[in-house]
C-alpha positions as CSV (number, residue, x, y, z in Angstrom):
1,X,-3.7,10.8,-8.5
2,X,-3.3,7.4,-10.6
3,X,-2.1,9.7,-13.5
4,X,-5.3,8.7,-16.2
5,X,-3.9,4.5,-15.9
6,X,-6.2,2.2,-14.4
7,X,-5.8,1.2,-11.1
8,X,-5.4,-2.5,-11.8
9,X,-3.7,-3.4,-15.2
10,X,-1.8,0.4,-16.0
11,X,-3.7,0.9,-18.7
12,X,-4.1,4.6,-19.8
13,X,-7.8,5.9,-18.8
14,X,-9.8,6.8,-21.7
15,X,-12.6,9.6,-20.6
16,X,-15.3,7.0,-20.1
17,X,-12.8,5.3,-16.9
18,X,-14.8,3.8,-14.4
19,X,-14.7,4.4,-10.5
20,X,-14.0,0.9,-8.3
21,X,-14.7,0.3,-4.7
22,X,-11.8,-1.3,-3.6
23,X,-13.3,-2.5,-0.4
24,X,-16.6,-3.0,-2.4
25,X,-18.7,-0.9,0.1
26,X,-20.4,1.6,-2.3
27,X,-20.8,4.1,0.8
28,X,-17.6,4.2,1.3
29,X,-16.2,7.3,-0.7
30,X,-13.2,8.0,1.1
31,X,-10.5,8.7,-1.4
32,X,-8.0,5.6,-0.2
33,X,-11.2,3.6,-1.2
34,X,-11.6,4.2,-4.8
35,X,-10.1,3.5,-8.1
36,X,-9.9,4.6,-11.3
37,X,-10.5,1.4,-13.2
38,X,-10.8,0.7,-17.0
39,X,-14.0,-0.8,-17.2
40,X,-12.9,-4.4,-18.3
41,X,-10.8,-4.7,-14.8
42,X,-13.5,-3.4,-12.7
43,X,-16.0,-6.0,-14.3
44,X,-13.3,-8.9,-13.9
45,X,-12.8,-7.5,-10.0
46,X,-16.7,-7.4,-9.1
47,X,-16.8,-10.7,-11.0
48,X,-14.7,-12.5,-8.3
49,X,-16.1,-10.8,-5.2
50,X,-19.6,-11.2,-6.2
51,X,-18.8,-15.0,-7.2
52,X,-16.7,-15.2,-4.0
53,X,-13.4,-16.4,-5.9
54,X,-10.2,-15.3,-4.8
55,X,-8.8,-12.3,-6.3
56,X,-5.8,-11.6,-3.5
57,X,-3.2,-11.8,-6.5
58,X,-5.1,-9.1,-8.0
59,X,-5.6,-7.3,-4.9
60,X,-2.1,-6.9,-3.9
61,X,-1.1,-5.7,-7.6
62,X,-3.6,-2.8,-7.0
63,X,-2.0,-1.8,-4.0
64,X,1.7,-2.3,-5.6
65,X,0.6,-0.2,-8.2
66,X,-1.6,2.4,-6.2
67,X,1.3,3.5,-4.5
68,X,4.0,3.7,-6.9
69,X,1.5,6.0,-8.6
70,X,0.8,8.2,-5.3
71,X,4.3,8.3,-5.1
72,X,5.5,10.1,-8.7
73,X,2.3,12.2,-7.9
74,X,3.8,13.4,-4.9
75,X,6.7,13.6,-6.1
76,X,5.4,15.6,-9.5
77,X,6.9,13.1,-12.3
């Protein structure tokens, strides 16, 4: 669905992509809760929850991005 780009910078996937918890509840494994990530955006992201920092910039870019991608996938482009 995020057409092999990671779910935070755009970045085309290579085959070792990493999976992201957006909400970061690892039980959670509903579909609108995880993210293709490179691995150097899904370190940075657990970085700032775990240290408590504010990532809401970063936040709202994944969602930006999350749903332009849903959208050509629905669309088929």
């Amino acid at each position: 669905r995020q057409l092999a780009m990671c779910g935070y910078c755009q970045c085309a996937l290579c085959d070792a992509f990493e999976v992201d918890h957006v909400n970061e509840c690892r039980y959670d494994d509903r579909d609108s809760n995880l993210a293709a990530t490179c691995a150097l955006c899904h370190a940075i992201k657990s970085r700032h929850v775990r240290l408590r920092r504010d990532w809401t910039h970063m936040r709202a870019a994944l969602q930006r991005n999350l749903c332009q991608v849903q959208d050509r996938w629905r669309s088929g482009s």
